[in-house]
N, CA, C and O atoms as a Tripos MOL2 file, in Angstrom:
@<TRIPOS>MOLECULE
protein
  252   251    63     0     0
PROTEIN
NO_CHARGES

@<TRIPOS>ATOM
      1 N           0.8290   -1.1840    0.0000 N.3       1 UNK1
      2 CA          0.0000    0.0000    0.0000 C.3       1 UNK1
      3 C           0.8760    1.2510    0.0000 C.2       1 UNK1
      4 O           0.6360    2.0110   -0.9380 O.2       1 UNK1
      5 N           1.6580    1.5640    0.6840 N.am      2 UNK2
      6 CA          2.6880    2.3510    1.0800 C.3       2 UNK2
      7 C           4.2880    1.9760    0.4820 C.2       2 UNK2
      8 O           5.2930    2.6080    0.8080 O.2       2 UNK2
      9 N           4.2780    1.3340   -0.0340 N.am      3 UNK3
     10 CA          5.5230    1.0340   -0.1110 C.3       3 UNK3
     11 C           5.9150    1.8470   -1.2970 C.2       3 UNK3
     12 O           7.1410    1.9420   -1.2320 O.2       3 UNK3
     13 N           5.4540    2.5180   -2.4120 N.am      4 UNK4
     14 CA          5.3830    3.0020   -3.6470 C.3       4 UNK4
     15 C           5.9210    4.3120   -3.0360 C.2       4 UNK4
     16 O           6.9460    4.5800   -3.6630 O.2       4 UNK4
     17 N           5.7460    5.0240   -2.3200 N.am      5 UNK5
     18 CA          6.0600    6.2940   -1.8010 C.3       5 UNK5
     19 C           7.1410    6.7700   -1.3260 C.2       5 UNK5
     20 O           7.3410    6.2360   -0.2350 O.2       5 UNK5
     21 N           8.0990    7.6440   -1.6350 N.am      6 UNK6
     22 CA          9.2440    8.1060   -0.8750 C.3       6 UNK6
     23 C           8.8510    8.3760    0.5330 C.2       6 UNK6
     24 O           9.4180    7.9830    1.5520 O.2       6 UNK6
     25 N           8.1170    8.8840    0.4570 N.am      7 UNK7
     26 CA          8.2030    9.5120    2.5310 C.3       7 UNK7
     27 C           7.8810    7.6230    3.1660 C.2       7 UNK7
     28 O           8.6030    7.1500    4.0440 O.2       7 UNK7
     29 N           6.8220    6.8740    2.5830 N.am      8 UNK8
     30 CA          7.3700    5.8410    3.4090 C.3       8 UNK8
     31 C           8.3800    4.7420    3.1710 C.2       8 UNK8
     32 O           8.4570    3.6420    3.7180 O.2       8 UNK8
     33 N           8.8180    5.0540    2.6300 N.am      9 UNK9
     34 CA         10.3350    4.4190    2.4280 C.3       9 UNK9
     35 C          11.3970    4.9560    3.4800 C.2       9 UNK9
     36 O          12.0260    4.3070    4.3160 O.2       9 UNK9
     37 N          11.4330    6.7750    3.1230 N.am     10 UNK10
     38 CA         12.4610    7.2480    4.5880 C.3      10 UNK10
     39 C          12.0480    6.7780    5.7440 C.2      10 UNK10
     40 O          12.9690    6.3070    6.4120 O.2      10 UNK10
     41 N          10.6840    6.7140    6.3830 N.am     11 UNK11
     42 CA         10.0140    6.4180    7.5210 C.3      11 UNK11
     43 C          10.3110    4.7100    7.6000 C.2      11 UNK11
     44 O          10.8880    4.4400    8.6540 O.2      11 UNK11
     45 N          10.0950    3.6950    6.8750 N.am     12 UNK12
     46 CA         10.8680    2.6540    6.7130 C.3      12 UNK12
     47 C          12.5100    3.0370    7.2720 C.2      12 UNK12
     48 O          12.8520    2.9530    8.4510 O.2      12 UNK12
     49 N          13.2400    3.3870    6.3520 N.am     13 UNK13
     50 CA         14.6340    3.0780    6.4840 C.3      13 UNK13
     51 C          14.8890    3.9580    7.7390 C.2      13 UNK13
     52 O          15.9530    3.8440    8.3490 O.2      13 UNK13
     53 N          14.1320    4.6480    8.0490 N.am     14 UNK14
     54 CA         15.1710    5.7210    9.5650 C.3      14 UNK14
     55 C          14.1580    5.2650   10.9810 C.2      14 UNK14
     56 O          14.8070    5.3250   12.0260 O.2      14 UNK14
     57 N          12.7340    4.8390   11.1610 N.am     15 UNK15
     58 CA         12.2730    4.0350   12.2680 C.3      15 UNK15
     59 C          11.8340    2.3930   12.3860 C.2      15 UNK15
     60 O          11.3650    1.8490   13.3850 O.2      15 UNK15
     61 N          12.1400    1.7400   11.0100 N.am     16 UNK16
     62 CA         11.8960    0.6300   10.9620 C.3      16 UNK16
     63 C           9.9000    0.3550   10.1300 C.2      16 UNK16
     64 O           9.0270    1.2220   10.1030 O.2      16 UNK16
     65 N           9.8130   -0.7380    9.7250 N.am     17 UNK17
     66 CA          8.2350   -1.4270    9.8100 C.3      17 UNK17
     67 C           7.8450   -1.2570   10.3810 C.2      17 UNK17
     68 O           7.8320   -2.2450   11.1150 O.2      17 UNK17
     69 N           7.0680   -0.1500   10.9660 N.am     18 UNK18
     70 CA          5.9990   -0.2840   12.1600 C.3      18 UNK18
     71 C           4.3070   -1.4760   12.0500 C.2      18 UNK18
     72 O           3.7660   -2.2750   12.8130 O.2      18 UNK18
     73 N           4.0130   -0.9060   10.5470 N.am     19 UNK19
     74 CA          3.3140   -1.6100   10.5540 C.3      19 UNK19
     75 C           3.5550   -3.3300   10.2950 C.2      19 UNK19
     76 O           2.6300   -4.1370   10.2020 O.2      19 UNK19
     77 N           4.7330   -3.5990   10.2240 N.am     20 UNK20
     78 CA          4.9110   -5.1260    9.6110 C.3      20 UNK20
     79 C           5.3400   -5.6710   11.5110 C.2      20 UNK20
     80 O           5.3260   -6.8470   11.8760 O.2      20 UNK20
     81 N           5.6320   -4.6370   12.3060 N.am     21 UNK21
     82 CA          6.0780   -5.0540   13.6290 C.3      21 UNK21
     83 C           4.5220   -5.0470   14.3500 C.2      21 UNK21
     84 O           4.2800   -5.8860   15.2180 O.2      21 UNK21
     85 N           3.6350   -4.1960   13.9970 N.am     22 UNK22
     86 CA          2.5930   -4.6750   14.9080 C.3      22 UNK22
     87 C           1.4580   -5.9770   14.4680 C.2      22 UNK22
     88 O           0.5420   -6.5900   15.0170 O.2      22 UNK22
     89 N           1.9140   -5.9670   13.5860 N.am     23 UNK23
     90 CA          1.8470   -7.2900   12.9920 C.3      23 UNK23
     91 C           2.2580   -8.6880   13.3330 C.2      23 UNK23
     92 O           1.7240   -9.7930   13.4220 O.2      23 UNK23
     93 N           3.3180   -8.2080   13.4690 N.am     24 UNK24
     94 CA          3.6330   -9.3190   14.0640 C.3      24 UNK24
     95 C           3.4450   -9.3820   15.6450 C.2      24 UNK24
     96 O           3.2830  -10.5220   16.0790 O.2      24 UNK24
     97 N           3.4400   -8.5330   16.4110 N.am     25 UNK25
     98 CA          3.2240   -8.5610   17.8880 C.3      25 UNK25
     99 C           1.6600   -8.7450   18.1650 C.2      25 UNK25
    100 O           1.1540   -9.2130   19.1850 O.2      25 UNK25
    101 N           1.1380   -8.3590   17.2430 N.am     26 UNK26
    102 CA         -0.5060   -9.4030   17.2330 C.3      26 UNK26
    103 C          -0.6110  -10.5770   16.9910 C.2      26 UNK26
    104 O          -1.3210  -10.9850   17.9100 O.2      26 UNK26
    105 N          -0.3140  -11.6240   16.1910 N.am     27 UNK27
    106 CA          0.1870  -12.2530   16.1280 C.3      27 UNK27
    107 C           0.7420  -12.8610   17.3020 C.2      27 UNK27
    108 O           0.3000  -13.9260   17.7330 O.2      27 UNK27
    109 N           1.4900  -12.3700   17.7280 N.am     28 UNK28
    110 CA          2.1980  -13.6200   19.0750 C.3      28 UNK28
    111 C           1.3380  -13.3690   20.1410 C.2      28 UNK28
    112 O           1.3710  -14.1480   21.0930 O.2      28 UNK28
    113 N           0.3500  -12.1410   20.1580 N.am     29 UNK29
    114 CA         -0.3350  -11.9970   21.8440 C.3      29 UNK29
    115 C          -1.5440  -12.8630   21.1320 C.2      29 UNK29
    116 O          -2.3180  -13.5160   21.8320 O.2      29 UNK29
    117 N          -1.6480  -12.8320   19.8060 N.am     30 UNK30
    118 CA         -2.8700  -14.2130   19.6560 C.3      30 UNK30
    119 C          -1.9860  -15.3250   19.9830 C.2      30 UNK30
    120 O          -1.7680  -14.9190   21.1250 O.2      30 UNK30
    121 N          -1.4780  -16.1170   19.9340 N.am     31 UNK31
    122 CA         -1.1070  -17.4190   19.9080 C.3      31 UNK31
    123 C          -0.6810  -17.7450   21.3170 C.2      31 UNK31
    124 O          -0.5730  -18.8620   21.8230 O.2      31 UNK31
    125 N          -0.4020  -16.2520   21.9990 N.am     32 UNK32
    126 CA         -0.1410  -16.6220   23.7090 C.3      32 UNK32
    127 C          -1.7910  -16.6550   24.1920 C.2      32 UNK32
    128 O          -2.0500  -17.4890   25.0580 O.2      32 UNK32
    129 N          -2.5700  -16.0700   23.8470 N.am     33 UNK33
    130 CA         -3.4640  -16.0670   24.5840 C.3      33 UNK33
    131 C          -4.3340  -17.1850   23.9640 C.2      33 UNK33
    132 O          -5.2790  -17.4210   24.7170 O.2      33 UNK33
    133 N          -4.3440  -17.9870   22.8090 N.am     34 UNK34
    134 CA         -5.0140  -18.6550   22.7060 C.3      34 UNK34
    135 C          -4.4850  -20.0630   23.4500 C.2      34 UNK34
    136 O          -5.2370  -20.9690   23.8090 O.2      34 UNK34
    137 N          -2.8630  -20.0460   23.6190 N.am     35 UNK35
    138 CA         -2.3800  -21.4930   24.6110 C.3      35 UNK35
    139 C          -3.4380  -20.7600   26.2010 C.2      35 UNK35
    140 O          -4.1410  -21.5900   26.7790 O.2      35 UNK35
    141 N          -3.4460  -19.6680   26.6080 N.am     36 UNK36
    142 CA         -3.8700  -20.0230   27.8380 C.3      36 UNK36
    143 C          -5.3330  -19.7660   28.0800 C.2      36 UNK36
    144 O          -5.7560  -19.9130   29.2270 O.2      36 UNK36
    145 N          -6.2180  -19.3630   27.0320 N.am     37 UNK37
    146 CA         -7.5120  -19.1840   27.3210 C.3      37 UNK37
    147 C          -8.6380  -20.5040   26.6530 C.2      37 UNK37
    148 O          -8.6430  -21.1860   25.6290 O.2      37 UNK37
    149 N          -9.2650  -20.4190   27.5160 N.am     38 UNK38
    150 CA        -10.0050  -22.4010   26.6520 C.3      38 UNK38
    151 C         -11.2710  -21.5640   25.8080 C.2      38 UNK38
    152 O         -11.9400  -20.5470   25.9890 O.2      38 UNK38
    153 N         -11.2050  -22.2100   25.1950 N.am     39 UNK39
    154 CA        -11.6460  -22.2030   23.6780 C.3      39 UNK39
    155 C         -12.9740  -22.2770   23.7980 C.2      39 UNK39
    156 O         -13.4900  -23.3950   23.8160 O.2      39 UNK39
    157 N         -13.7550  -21.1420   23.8980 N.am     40 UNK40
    158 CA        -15.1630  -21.1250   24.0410 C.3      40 UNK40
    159 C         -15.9560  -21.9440   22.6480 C.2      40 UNK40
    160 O         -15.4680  -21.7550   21.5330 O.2      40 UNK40
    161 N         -16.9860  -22.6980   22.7740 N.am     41 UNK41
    162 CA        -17.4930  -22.9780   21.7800 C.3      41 UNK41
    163 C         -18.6280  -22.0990   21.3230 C.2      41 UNK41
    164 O         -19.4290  -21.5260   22.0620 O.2      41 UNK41
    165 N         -18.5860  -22.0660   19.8500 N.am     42 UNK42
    166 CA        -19.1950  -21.6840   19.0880 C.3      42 UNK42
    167 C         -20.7270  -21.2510   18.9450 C.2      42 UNK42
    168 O         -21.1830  -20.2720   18.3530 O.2      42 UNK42
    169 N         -21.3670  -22.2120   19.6250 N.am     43 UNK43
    170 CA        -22.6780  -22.3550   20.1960 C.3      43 UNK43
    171 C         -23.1400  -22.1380   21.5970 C.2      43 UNK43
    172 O         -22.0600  -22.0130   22.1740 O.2      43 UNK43
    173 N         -23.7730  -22.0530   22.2210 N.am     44 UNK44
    174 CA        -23.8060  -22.3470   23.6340 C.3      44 UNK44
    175 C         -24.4990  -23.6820   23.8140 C.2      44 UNK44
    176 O         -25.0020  -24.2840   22.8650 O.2      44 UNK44
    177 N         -24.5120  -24.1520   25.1390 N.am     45 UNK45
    178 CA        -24.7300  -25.7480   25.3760 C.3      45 UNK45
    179 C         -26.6490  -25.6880   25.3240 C.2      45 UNK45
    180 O         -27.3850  -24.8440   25.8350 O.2      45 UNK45
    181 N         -27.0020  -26.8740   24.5420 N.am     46 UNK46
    182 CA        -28.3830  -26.8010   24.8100 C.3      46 UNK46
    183 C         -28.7790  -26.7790   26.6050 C.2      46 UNK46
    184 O         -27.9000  -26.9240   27.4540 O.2      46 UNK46
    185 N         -30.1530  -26.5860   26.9210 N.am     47 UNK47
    186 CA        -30.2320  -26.7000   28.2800 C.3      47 UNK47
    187 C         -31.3460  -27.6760   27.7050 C.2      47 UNK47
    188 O         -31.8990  -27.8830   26.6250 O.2      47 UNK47
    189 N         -31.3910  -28.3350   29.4640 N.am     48 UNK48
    190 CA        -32.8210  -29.0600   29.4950 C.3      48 UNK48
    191 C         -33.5870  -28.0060   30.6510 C.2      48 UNK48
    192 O         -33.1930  -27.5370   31.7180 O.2      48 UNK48
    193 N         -34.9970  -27.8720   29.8120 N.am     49 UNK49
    194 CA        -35.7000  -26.7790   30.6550 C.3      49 UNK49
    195 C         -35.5320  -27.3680   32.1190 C.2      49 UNK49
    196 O         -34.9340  -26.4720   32.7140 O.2      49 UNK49
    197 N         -35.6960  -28.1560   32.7900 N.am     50 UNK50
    198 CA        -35.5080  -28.1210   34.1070 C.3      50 UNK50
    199 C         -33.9320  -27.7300   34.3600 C.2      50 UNK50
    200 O         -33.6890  -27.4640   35.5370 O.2      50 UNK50
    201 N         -32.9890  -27.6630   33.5920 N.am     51 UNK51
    202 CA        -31.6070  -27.1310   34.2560 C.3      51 UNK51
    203 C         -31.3130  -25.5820   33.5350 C.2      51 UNK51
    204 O         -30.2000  -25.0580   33.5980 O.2      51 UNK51
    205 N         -32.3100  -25.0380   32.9500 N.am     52 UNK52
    206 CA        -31.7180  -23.8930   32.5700 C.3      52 UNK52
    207 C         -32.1540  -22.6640   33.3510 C.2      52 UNK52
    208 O         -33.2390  -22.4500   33.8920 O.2      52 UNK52
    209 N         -30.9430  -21.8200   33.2830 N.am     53 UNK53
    210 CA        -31.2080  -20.5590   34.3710 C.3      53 UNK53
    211 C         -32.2950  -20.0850   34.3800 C.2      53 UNK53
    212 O         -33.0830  -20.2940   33.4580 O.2      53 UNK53
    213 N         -32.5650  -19.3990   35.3390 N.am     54 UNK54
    214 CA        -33.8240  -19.0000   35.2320 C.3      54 UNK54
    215 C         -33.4700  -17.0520   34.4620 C.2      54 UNK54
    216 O         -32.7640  -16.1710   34.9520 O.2      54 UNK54
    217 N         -34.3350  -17.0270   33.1140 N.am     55 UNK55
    218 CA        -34.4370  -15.6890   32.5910 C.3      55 UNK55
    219 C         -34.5050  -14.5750   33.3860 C.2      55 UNK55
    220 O         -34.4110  -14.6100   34.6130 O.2      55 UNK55
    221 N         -34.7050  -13.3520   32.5730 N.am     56 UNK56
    222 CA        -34.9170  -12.3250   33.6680 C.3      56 UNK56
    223 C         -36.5380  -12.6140   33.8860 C.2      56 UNK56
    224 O         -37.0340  -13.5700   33.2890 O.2      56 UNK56
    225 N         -37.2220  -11.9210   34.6010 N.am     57 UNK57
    226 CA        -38.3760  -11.8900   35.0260 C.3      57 UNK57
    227 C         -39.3410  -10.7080   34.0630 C.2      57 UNK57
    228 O         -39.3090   -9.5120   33.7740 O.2      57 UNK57
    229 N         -40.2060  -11.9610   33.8010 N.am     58 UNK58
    230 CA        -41.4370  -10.8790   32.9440 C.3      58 UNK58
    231 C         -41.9210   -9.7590   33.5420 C.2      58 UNK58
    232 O         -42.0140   -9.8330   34.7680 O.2      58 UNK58
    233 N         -42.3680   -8.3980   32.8520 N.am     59 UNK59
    234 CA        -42.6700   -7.7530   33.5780 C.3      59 UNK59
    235 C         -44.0480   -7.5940   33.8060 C.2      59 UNK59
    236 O         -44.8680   -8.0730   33.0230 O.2      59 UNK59
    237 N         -44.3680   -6.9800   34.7820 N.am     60 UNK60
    238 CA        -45.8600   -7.2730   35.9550 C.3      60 UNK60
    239 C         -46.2610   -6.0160   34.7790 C.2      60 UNK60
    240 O         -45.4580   -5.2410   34.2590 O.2      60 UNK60
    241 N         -48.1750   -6.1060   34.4850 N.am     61 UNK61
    242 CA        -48.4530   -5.1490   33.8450 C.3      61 UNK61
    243 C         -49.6300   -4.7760   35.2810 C.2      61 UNK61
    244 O         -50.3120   -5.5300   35.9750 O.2      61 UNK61
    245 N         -49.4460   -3.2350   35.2850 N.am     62 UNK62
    246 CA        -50.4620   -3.0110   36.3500 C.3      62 UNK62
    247 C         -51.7000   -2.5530   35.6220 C.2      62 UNK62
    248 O         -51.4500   -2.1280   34.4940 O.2      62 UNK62
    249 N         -52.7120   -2.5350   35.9000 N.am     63 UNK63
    250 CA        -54.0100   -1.6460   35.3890 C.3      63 UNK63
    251 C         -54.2360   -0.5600   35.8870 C.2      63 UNK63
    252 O         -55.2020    0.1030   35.5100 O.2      63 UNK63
@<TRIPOS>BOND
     1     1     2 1
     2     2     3 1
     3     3     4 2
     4     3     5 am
     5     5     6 1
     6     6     7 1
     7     7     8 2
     8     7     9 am
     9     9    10 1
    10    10    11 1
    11    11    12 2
    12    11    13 am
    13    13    14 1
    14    14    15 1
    15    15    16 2
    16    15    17 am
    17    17    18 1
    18    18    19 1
    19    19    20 2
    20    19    21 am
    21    21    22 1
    22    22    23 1
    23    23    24 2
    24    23    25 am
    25    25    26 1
    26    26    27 1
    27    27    28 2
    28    27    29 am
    29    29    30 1
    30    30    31 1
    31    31    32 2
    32    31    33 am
    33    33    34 1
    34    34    35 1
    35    35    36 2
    36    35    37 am
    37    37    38 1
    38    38    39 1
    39    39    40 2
    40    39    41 am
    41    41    42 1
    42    42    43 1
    43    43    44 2
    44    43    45 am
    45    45    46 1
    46    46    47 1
    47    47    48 2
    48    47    49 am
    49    49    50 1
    50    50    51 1
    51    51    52 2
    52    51    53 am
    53    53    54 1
    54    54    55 1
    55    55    56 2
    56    55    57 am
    57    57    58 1
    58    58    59 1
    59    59    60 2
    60    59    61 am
    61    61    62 1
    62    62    63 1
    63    63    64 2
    64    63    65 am
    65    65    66 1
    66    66    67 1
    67    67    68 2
    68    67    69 am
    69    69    70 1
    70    70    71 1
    71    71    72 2
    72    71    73 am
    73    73    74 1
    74    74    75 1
    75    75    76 2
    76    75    77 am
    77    77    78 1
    78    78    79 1
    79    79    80 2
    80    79    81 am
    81    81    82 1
    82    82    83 1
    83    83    84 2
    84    83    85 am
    85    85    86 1
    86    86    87 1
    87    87    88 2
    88    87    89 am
    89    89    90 1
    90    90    91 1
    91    91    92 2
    92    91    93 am
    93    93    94 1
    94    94    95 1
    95    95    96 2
    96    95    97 am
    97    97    98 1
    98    98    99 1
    99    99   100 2
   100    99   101 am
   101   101   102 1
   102   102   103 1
   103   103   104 2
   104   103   105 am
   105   105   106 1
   106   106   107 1
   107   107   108 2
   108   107   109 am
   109   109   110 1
   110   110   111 1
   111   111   112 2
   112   111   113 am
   113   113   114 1
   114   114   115 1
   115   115   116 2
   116   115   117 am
   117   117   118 1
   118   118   119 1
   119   119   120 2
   120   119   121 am
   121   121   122 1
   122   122   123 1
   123   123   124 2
   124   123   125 am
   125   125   126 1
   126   126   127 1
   127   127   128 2
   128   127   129 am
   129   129   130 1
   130   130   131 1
   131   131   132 2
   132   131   133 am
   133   133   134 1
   134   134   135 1
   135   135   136 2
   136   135   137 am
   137   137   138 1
   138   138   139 1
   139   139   140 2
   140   139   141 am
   141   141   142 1
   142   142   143 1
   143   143   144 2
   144   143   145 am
   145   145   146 1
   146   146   147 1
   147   147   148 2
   148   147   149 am
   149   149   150 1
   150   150   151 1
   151   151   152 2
   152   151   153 am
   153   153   154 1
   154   154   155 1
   155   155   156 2
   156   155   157 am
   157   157   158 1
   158   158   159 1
   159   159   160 2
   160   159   161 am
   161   161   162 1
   162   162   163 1
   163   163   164 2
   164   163   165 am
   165   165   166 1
   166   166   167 1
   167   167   168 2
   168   167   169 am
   169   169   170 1
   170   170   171 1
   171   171   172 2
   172   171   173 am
   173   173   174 1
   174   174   175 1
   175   175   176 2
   176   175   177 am
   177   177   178 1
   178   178   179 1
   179   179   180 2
   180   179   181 am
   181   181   182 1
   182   182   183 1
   183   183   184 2
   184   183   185 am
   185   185   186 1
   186   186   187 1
   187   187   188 2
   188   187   189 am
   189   189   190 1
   190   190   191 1
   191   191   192 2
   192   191   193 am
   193   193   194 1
   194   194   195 1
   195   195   196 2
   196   195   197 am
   197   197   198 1
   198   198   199 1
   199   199   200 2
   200   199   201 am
   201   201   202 1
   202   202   203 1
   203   203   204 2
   204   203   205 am
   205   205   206 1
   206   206   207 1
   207   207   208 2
   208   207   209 am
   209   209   210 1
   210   210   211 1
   211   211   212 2
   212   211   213 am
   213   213   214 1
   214   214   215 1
   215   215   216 2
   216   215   217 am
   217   217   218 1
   218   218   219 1
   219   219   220 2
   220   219   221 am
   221   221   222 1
   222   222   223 1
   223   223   224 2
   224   223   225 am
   225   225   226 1
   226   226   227 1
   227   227   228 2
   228   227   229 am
   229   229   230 1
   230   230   231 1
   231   231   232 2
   232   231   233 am
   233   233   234 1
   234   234   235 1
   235   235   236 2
   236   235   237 am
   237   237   238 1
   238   238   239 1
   239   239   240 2
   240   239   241 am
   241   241   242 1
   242   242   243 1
   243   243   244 2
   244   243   245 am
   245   245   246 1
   246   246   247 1
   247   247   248 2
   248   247   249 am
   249   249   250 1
   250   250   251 1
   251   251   252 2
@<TRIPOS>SUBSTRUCTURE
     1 UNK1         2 RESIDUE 1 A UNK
     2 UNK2         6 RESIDUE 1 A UNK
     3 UNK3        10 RESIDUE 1 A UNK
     4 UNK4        14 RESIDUE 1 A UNK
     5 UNK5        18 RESIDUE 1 A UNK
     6 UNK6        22 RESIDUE 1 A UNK
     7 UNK7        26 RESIDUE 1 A UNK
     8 UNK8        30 RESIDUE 1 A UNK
     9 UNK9        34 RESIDUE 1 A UNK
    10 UNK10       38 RESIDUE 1 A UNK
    11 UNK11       42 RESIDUE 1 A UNK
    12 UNK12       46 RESIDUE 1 A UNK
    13 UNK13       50 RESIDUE 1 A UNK
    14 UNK14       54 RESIDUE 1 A UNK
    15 UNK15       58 RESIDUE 1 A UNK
    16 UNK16       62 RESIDUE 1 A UNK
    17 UNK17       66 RESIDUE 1 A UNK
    18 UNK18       70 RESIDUE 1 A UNK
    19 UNK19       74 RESIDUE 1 A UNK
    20 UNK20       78 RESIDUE 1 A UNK
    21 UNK21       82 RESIDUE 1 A UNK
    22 UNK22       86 RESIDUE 1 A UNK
    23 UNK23       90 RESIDUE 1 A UNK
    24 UNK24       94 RESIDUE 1 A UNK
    25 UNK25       98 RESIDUE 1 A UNK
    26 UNK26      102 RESIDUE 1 A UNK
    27 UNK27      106 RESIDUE 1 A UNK
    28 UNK28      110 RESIDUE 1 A UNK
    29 UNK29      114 RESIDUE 1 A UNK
    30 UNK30      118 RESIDUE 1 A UNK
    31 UNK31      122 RESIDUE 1 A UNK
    32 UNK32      126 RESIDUE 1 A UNK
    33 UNK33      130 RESIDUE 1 A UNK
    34 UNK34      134 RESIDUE 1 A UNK
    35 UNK35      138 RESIDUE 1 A UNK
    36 UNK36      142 RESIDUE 1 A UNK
    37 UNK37      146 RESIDUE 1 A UNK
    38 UNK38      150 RESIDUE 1 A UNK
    39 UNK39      154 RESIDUE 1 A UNK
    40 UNK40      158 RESIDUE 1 A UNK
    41 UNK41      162 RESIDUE 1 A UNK
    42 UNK42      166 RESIDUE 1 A UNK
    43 UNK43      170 RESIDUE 1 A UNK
    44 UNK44      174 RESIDUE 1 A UNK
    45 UNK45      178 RESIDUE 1 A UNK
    46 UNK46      182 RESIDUE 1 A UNK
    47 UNK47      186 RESIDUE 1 A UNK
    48 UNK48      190 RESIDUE 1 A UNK
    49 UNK49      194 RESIDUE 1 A UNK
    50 UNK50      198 RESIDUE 1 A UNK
    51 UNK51      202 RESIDUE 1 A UNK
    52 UNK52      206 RESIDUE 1 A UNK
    53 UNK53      210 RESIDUE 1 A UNK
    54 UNK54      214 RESIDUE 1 A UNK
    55 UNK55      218 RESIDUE 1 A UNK
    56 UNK56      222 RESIDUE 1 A UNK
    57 UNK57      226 RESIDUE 1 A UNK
    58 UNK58      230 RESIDUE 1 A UNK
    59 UNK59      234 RESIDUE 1 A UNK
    60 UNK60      238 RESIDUE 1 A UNK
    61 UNK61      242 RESIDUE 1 A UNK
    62 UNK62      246 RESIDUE 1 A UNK
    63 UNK63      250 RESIDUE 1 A UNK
């Protein structure tokens, strides 16, 4: 995207890839956090109506 351009080329050669470095440091905080966080599934678990939480509460209509 940038690479065609003189100013980011100097900005390349005099502070480095910023964007190819946060790139990569996303990258590794995904792969750390996916070894230590468990892996939610996709769905949630069916319930059987006698074990499922109880909702919020309907509301009362007054007259």
């Amino acid at each position: 995207m940038f690479q065609l351009t003189p100013v980011y080329d100097r900005l390349v050669a005099e502070r480095g890839d910023i964007p190819v470095q946060v790139r990569g440091e996303a990258d590794r905080i995904h792969r750390d956090l996916a070894e230590v966080l468990p892996q939610l599934p996709s769905t949630p678990p069916a319930y059987d109506a006698a074990e499922a939480p109880p909702g919020p509460a309907a509301p009362q209509r007054h007259p």
